[in-house]
C-alpha positions in Angstrom: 171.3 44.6 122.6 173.9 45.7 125.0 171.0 48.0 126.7 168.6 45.2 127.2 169.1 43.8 130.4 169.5 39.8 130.9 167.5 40.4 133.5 164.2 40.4 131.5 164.6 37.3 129.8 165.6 35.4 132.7 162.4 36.4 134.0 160.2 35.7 131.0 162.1 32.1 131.5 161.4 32.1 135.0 157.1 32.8 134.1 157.3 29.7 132.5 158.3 30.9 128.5 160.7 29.2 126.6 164.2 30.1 125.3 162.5 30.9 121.5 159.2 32.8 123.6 161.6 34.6 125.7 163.6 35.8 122.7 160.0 36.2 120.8 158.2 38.1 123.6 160.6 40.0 125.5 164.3 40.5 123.1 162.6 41.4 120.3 160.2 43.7 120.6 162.7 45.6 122.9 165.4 45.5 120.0 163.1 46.2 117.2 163.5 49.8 117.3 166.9 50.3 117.5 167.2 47.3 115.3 164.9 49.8 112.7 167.0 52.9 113.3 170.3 51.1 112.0 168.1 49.9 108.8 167.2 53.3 108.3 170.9 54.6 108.8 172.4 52.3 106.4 169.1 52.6 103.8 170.3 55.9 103.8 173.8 55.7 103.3 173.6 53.1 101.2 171.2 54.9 98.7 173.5 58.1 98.0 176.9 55.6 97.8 178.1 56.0 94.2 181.2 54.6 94.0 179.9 51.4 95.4 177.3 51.0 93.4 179.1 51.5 90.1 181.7 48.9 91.2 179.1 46.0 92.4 176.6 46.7 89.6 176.2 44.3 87.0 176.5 45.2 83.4 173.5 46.9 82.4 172.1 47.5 85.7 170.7 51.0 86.0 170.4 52.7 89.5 169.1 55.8 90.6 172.9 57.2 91.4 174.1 55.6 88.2 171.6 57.2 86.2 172.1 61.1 87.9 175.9 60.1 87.6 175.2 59.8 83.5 172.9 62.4 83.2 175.4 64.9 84.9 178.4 63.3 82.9 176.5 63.4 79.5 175.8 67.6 80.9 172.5 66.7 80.9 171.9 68.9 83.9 167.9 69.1 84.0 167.4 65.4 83.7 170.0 64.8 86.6 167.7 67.2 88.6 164.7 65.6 88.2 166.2 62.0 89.3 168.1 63.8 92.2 164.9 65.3 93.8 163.1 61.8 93.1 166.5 60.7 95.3 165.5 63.6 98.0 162.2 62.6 98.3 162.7 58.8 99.0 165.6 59.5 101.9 163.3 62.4 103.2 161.1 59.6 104.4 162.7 57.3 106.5 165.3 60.5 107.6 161.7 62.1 108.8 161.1 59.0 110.3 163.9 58.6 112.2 164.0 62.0 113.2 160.5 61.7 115.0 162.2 58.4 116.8 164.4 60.2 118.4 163.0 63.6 118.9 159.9 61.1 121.0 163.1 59.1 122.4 164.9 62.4 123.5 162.4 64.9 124.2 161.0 62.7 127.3 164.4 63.5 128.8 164.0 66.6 129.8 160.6 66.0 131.8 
């Protein structure tokens, strides 16, 4: 937000839009990607964080990290694998994803 200059809403105010069209039009679509990128980054912290989730889940409650924790703690090693690569797979996406972000963000840099 810091990056987006007060300058553009002043003049999407000064063309006649509202406070809520200015913010509509011009903030958000200017913030929506960086806005996505921190999603992403907590998505994918949050999905690997253990600890967390064995604390805050309630009783009964079975999550991917909980079940790969009991698998591995019961030494049911080849089960645990399974549900870890399912756990790859679905941070690969949005990691890939973010990844392209910035490699479009960054590689214009250098032209």
């Amino acid at each position: 937000m810091l990056q987006i200059s007060p300058r553009l809403e002043e003049s999407a105010r000064s063309l006649g839009q509202t406070p809520f069209g200015a913010l509509r039009r011009v903030t958000v679509p200017l913030a929506a990607p960086g806005i996505l990128a921190g999603m992403v980054l907590v998505f994918l912290s949050v999905m690997r964080e253990l600890p967390i989730t064995l604390m805050l889940a309630p009783t009964g409650f079975q999550t991917l990290a909980t079940e790969i924790w009991s698998y591995t703690s019961h030494g049911a090693f080849g089960r645990a694998a399974t549900l870890a690569v399912v756990m790859i797979g679905i941070s690969a996406v949005p990691a890939l994803l973010l990844s392209l972000r910035a490699e479009r963000s960054f590689g214009n840099l250098g032209q």
